[in-house]
N, C-alpha and C positions, 0 to 999 in steps of 0.2 A: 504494500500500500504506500502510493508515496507520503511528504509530508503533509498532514493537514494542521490548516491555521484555520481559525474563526477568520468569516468572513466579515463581520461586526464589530469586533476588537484587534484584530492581528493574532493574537496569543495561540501559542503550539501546545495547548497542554488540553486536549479534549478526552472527552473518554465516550465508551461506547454505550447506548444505551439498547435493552431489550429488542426490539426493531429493527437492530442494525443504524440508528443514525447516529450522530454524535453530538455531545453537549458539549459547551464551552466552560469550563471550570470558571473565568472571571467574568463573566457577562449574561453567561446563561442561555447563550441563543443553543438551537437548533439547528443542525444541517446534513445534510447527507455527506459523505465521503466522497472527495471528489476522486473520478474513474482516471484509471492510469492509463500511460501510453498505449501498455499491453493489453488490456480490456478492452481496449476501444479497437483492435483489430478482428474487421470481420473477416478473417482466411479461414480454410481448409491450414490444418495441420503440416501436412504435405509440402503447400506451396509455401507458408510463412517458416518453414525450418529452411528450404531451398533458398529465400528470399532474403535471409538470416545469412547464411554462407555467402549468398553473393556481395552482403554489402560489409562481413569481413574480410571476403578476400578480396576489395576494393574493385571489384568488376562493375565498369558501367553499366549501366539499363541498358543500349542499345549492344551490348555485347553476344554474340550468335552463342553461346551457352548458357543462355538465361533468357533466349527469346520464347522458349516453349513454358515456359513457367508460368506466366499470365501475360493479357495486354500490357502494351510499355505502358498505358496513365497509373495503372496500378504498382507498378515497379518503380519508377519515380517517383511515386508519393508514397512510396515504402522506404526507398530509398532517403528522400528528405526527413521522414519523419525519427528513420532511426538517428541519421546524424544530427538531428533538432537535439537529440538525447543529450548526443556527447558536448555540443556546443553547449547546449544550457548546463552542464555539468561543471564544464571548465568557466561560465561566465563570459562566454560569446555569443550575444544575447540578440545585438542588431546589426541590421545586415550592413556591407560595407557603402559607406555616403559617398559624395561625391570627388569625381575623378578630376586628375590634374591635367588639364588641358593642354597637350604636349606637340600638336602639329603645326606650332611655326615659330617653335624653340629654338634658335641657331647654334651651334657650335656640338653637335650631339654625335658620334660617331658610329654613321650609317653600320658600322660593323655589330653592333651593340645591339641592331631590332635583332625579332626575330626571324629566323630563317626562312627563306617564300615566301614572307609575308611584305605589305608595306609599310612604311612608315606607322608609329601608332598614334594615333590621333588622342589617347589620352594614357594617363597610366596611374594604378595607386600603388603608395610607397606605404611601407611596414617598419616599423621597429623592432629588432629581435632581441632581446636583454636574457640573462643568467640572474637570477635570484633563488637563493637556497639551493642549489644544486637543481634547480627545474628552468627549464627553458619560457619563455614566455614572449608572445607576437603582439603589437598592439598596434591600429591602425592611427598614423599621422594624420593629426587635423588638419584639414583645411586650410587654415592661418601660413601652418608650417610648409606642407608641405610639395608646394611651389620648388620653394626655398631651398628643401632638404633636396629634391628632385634633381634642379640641379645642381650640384654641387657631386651627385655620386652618379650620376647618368656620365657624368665624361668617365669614371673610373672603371664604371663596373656597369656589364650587361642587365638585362631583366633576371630575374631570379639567382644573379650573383651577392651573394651578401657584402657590403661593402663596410669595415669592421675601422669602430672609430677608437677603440679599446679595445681590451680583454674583452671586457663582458655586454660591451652597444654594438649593434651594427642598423645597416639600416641595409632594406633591398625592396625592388618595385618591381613590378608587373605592368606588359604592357595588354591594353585595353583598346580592342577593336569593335567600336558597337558596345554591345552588351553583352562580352565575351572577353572571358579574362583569357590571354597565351599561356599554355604551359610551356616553357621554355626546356630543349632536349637536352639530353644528357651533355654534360662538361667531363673534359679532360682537364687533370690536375695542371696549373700553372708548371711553366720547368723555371726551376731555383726556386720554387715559391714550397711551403708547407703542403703535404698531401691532406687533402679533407677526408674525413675522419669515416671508414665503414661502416656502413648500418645493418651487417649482415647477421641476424637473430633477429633484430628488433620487431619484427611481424609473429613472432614464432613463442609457445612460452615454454616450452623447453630448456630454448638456450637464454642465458640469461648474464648480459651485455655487464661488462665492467666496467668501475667508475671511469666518470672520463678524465684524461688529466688535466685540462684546463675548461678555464669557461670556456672560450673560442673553441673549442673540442667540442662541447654539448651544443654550444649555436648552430655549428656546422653539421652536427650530426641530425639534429631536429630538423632542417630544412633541409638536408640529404633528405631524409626521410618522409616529409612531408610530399615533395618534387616526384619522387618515387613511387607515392602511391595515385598522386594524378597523372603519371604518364600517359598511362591506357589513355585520358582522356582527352588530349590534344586540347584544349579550351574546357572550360566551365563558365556558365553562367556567372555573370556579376553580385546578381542575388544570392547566390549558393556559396560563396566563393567565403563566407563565414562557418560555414557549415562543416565544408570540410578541412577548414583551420582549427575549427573545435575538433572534431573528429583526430584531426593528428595529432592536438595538444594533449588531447587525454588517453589516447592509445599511448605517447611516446611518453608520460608520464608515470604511466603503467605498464608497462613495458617488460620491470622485471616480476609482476606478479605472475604464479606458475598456475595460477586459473584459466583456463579456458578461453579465448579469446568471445567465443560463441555466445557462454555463459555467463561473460562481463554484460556484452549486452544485452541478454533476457533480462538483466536484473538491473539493469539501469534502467528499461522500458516500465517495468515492473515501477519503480519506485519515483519516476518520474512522471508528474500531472499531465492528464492532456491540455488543461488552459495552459501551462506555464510552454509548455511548447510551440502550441500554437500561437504565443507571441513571439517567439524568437522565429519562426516561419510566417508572420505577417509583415508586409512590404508596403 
């Protein structure tokens, strides 16, 4: 059951009464329990175990091993719902605002878009920081980040981190439409430090060692992050928070030896369906 608060006072401390409803210990109201993510899915058994696997092993909806499973509206809003999970989990709650208008920026080096592609007409920038040994992404307001845009577009490509310390970096995405680039695979710099292996991190068997510096955890979270959008060549703009949560709290968790599967049945479980449905309203 996830958390319930009174809707009337805020307070978490309800109890259950005969009926199944619940009462507010300081105000005395009446309410039902509010229905969890997992409740509110009308599937077949079958398809939501299937459907479950696909959005752990990061397979797109339109992916040919997961097109017999159901229609795509249903796999996408299965899709969406489960990463609502992980984003509201980690506190990545609203979708990413508005973009840095980037197509008649001078000095920017054509080598730096993406590949095939032309010119990006806008881009949003990230901050990537190290606190407590946990990696953490926050998206650059508006105010700044103009600003910050350029000063690391001449350094560093789209989804290169460009590392202001040990423990800041900053890195952007470029934005064509309403479609964020995933940026392909990189080869390590020569003379430059190798970025850091993410090889375990999907898996909970093997179970990844500290890292040795913060720039070691920054590098490896958005290794790992880049790595599970590949499959997808772009994402949605609106989505594009979705599965930043989705990475933060997988890569958080990382060395737990519970089931990938069964993290998320039990997040669905214990997470509201209102509180989700806001972090998935646009």
């Amino acid at each position: 059951m996830p958390n319930c608060q009174c809707p009337e006072c805020g307070a978490a401390t309800p109890y259950t009464l005969a009926d199944g409803r619940l009462q507010c210990r300081k105000c005395r109201k009446r309410f039902r329990p509010p229905k969890s993510v997992w409740d509110s899915l009308r599937l077949d058994a079958d398809v939501r175990d299937k459907l479950l696997d696909m959005v752990v092993e990061g397979l797109p909806t339109n992916s040919p091993d997961v097109r017999d499973l159901s229609n795509r509206p249903t796999r996408d809003r299965f899709s969406r719902i489960a990463r609502a999970c992980y984003a509201h989990a980690v506190k990545l709650r609203s979708p990413i605002g508005p973009c840095v208008p980037v197509a008649d920026e001078p000095g920017v080096d054509p080598r730096h878009w993406p590949r095939g592609r032309r010119a990006p007409r806008s881009a949003v920038v990230f901050e990537l920081s190290e606190r407590r040994r946990r990696a953490q992404v926050k998206l650059v307001d508006s105010k700044r980040s103009a600003d910050v845009w350029r000063d690391i577009a001449s350094q560093a490509g789209p989804g290169s981190p460009c590392f202001q310390d040990e423990r800041h970096a900053y890195v952007w995405l470029a934005v064509q439409g309403e479609r964020v680039a995933i940026p392909k695979s990189r080869r390590p710099q020569k003379g430059g430090p190798r970025a850091s292996a993410v090889v375990g991190i999907g898996t909970s068997e093997t179970v990844e060692e500290m890292p040795e510096s913060s720039r070691d955890l920054i590098e490896k979270f958005w290794n790992y992050f880049e790595r599970r959008l590949r499959s997808h060549k772009s994402v949605a703009r609106k989505d594009l928070h979705l599965y930043l949560g989705e990475a933060c709290y997988r890569f958080k968790t990382r060395r737990r030896r519970v089931g990938r599967k069964m993290m998320l049945v039990e997040l669905m479980k214990k997470s509201a369906l209102l509180d989700i449905q806001g972090v998935l309203s646009q």
